[in-house]
DSSP file (Angstrom, degrees, kcal/mol; ACC not computed):
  #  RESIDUE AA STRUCTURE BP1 BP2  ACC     N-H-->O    O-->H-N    N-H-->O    O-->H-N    TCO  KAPPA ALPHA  PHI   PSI    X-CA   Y-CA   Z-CA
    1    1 A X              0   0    0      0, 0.0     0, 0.0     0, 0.0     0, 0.0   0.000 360.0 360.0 360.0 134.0   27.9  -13.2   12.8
    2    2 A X     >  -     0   0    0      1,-0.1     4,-2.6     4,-0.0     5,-0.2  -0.246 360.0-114.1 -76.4 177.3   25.2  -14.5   15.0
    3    3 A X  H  > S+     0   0    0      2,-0.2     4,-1.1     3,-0.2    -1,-0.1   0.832 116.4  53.6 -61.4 -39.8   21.8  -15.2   13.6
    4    4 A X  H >> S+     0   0    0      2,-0.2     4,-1.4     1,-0.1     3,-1.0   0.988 108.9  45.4 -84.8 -74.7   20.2  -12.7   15.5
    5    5 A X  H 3> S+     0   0    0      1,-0.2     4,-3.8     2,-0.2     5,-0.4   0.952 109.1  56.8  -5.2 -66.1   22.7   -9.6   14.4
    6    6 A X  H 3X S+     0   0    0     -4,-2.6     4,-1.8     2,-0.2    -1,-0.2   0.911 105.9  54.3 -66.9 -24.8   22.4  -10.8   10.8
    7    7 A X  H <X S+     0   0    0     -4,-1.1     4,-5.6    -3,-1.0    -2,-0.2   0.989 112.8  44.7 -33.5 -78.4   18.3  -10.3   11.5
    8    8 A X  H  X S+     0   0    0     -4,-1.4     4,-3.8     2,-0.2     5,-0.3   0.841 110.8  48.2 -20.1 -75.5   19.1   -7.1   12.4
    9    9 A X  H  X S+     0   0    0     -4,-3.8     4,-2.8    -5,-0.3    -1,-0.2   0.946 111.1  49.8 -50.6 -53.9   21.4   -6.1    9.7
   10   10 A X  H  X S+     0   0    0     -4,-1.8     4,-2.2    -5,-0.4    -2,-0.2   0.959 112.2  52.7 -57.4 -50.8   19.2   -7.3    6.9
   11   11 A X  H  X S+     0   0    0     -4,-5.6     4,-1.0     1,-0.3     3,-0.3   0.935 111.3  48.6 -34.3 -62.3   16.0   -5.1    8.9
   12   12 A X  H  X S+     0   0    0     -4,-3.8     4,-2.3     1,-0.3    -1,-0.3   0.700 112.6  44.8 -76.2 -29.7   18.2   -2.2    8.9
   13   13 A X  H >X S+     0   0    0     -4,-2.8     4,-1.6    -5,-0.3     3,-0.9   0.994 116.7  44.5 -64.6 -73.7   19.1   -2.7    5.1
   14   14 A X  H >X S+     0   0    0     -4,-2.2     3,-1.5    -3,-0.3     4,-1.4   0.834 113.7  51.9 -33.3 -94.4   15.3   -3.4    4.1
   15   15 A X  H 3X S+     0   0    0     -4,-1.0     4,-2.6     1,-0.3    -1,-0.3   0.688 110.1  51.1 -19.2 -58.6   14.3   -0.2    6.4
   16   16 A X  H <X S+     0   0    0     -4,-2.3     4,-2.3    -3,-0.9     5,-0.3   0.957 112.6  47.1 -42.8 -50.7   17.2    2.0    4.3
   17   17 A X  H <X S+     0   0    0     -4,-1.6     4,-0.8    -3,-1.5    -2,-0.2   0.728 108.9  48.6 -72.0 -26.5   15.8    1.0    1.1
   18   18 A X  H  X S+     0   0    0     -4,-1.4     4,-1.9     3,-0.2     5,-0.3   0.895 114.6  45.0 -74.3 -33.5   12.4    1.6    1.7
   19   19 A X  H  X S+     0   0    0     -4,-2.6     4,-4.0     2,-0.2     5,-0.4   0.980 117.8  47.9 -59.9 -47.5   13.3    5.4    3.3
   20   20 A X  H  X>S+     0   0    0     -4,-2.3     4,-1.7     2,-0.2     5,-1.4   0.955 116.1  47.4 -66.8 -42.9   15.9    6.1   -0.1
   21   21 A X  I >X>S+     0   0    0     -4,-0.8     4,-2.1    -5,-0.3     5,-1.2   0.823 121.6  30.3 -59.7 -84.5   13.0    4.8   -2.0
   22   22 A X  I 3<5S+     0   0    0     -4,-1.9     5,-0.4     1,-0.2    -2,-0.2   0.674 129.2  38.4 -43.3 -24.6   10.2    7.0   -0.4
   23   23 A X  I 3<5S+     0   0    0     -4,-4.0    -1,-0.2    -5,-0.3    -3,-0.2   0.789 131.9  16.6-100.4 -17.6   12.3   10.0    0.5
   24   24 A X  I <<5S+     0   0    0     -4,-1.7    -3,-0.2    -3,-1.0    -2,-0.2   0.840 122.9  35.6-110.4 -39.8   14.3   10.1   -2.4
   25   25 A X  I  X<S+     0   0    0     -4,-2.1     4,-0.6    -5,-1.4    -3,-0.2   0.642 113.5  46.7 -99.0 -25.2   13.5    8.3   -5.3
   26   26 A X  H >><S+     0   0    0     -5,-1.2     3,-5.5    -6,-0.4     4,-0.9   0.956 115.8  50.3 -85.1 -70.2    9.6    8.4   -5.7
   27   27 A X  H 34 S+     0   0    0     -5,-0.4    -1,-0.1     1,-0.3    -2,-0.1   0.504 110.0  53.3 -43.7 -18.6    9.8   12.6   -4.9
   28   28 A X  H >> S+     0   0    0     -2,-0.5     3,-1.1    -4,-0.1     4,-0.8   0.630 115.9  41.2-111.9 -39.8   12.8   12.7   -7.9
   29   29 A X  H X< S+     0   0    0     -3,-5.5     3,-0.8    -4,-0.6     6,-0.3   0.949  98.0  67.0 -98.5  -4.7   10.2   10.9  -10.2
   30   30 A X  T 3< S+     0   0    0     -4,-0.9    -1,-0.3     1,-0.2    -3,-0.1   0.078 102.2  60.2 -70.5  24.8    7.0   12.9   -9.1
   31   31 A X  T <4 S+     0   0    0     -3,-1.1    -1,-0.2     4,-0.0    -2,-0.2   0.493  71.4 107.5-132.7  -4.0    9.3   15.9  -11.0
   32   32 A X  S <X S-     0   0    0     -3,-0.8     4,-5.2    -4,-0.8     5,-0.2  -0.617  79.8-125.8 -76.6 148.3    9.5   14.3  -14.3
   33   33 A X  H  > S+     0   0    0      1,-0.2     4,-1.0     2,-0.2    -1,-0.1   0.837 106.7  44.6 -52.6 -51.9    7.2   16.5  -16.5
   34   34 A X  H  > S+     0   0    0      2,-0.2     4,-0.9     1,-0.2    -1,-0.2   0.837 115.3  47.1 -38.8 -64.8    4.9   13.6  -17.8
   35   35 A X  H >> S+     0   0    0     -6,-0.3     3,-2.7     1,-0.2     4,-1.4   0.992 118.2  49.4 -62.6 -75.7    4.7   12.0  -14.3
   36   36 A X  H 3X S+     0   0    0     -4,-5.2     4,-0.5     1,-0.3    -1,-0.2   0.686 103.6  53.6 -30.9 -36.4    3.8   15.9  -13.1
   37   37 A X  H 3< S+     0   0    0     -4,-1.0     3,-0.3    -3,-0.2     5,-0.3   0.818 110.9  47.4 -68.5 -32.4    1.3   16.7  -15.5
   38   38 A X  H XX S+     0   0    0     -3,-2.7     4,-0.6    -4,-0.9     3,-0.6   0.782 110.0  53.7 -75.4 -39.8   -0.8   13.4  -14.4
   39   39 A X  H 3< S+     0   0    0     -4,-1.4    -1,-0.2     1,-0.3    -2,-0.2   0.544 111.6  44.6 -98.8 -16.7   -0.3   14.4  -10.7
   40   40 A X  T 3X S+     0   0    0     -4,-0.5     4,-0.7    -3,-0.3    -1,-0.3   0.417 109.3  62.0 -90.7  -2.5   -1.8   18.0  -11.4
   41   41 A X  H <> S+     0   0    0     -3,-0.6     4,-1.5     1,-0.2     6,-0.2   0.645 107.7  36.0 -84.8 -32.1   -4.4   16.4  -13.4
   42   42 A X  H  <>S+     0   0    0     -4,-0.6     5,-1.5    -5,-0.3    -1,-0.2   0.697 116.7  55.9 -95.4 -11.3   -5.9   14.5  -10.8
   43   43 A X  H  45S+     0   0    0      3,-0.2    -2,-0.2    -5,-0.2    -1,-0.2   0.691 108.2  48.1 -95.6 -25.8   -5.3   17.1   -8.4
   44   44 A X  H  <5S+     0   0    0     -4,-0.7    -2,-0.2     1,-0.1    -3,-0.2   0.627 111.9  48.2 -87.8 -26.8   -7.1   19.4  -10.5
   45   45 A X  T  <5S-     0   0    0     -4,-1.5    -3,-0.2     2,-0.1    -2,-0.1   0.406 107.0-126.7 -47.8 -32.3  -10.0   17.1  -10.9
   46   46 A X  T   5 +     0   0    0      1,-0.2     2,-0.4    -4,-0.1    -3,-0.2   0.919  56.9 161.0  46.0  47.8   -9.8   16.7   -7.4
   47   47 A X      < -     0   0    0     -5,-1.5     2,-0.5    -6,-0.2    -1,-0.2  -0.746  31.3-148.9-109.1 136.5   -9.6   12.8   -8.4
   48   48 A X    >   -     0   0    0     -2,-0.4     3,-0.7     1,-0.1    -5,-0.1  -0.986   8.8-164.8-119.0 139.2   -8.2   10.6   -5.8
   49   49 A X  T 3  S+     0   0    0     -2,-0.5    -1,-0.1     1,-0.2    -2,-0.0   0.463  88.4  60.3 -63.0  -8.4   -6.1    7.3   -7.1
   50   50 A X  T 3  S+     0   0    0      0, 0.0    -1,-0.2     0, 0.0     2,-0.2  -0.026  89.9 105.5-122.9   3.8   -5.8    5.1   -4.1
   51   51 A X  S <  S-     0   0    0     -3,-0.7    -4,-0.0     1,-0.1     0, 0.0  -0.573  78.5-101.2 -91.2 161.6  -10.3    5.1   -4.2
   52   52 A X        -     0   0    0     -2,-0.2     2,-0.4     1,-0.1    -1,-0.1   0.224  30.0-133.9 -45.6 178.1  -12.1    2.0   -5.4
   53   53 A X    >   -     0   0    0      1,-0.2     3,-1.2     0, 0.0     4,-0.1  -0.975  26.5 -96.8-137.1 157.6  -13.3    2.0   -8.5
   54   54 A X  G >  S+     0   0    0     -2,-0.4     3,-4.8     1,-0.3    -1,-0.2   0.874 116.0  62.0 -25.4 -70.7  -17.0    0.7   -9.4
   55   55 A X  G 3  S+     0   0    0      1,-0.2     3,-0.5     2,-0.1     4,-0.5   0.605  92.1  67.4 -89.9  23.1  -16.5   -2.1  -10.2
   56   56 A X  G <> S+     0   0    0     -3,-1.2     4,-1.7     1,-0.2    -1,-0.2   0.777  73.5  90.8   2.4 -88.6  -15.2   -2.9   -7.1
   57   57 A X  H <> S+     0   0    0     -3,-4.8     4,-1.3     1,-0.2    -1,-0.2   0.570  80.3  50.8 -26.2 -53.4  -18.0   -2.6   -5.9
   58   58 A X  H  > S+     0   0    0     -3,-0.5     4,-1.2     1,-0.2     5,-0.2   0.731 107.5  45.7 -57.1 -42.2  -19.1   -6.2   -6.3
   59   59 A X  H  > S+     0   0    0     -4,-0.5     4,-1.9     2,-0.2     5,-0.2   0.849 106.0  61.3 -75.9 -31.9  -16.5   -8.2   -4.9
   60   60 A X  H >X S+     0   0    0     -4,-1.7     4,-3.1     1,-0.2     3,-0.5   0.999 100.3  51.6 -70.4 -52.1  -16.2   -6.3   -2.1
   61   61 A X  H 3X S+     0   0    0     -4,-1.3     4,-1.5     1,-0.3    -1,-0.2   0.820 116.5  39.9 -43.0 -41.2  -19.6   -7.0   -1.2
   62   62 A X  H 3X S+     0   0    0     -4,-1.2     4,-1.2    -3,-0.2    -1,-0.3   0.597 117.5  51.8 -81.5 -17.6  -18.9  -11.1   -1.5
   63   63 A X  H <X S+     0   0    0     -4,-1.9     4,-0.9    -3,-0.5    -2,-0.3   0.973 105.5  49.5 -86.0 -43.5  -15.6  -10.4    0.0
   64   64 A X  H >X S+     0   0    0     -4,-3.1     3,-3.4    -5,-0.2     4,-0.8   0.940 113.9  57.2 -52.6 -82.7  -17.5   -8.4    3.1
   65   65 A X  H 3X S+     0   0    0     -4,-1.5     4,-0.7     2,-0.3    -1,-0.2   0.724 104.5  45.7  13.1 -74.3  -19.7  -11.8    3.1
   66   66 A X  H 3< S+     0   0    0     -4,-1.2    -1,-0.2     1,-0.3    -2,-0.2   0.734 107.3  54.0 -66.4 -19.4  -17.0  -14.3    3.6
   67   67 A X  H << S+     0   0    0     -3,-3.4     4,-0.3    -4,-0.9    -1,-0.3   0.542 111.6  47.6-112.5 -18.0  -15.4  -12.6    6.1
   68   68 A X  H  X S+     0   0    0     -4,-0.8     4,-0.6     2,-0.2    -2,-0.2   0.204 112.4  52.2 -24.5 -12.8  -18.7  -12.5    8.1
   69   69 A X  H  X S+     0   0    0     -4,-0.7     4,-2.0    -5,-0.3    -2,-0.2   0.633 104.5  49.0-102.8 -52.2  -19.0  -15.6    7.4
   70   70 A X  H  4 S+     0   0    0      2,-0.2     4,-0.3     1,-0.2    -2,-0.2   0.660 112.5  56.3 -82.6  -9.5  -15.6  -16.7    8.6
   71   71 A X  H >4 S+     0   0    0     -4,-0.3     3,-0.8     2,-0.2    -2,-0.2   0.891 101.8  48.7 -59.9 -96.0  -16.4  -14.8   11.7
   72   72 A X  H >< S+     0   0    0     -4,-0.6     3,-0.7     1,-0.3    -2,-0.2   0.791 113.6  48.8 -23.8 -73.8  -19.5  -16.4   12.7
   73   73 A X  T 3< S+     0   0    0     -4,-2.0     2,-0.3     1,-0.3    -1,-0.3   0.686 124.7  31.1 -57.6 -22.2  -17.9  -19.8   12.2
   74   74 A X  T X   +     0   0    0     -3,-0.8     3,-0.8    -4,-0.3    -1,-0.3  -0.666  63.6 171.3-150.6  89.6  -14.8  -18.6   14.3
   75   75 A X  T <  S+     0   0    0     -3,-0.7    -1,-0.1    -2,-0.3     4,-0.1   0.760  87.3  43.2 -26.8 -57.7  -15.3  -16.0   17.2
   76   76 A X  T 3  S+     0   0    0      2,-0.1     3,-0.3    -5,-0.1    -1,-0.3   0.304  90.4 117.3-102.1  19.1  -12.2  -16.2   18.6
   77   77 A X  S <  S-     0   0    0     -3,-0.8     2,-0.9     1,-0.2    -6,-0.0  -0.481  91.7 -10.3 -52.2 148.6  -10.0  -16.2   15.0
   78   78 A X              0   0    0      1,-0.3    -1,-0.2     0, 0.0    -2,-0.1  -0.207 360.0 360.0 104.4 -15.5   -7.7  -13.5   14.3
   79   79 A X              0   0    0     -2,-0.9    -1,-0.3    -3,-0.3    -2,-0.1  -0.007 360.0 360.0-169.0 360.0   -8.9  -10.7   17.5
């Protein structure tokens, strides 16, 4: 098999597993009860999981920094 095929093959394997995973397997565990109860709790809260949390807060702000920083010193980096 050439090198470029077996690229190929491997994508298309990687690519399956992530759809079986996300369409099949995370949706299959969002129905166990435990997992369910948590996911109406926070829904019911109106709580979102994927937000920062406080203390966060701080690093982001030295991380914002650095990368202004790394910017100034190099314009044309990265864009």
């Amino acid at each position: 098999m050439t090198h470029s095929r077996q690229q190929w093959v491997q994508f298309l394997l990687l690519s399956t597993g992530v759809c079986l995973l996300w369409l099949i397997v995370f949706p299959q565990i969002a129905t166990i009860p435990h997992v369910q109860a948590e996911i109406d709790f926070l829904e019911e809260k109106q709580i979102d999981p994927t937000a920062m949390f406080y203390s966060d807060l701080e690093t982001i702000e030295d991380t914002v920094q650095e990368i202004s920083d790394f910017h100034k010193a190099h314009p044309d980096a990265l864009w």
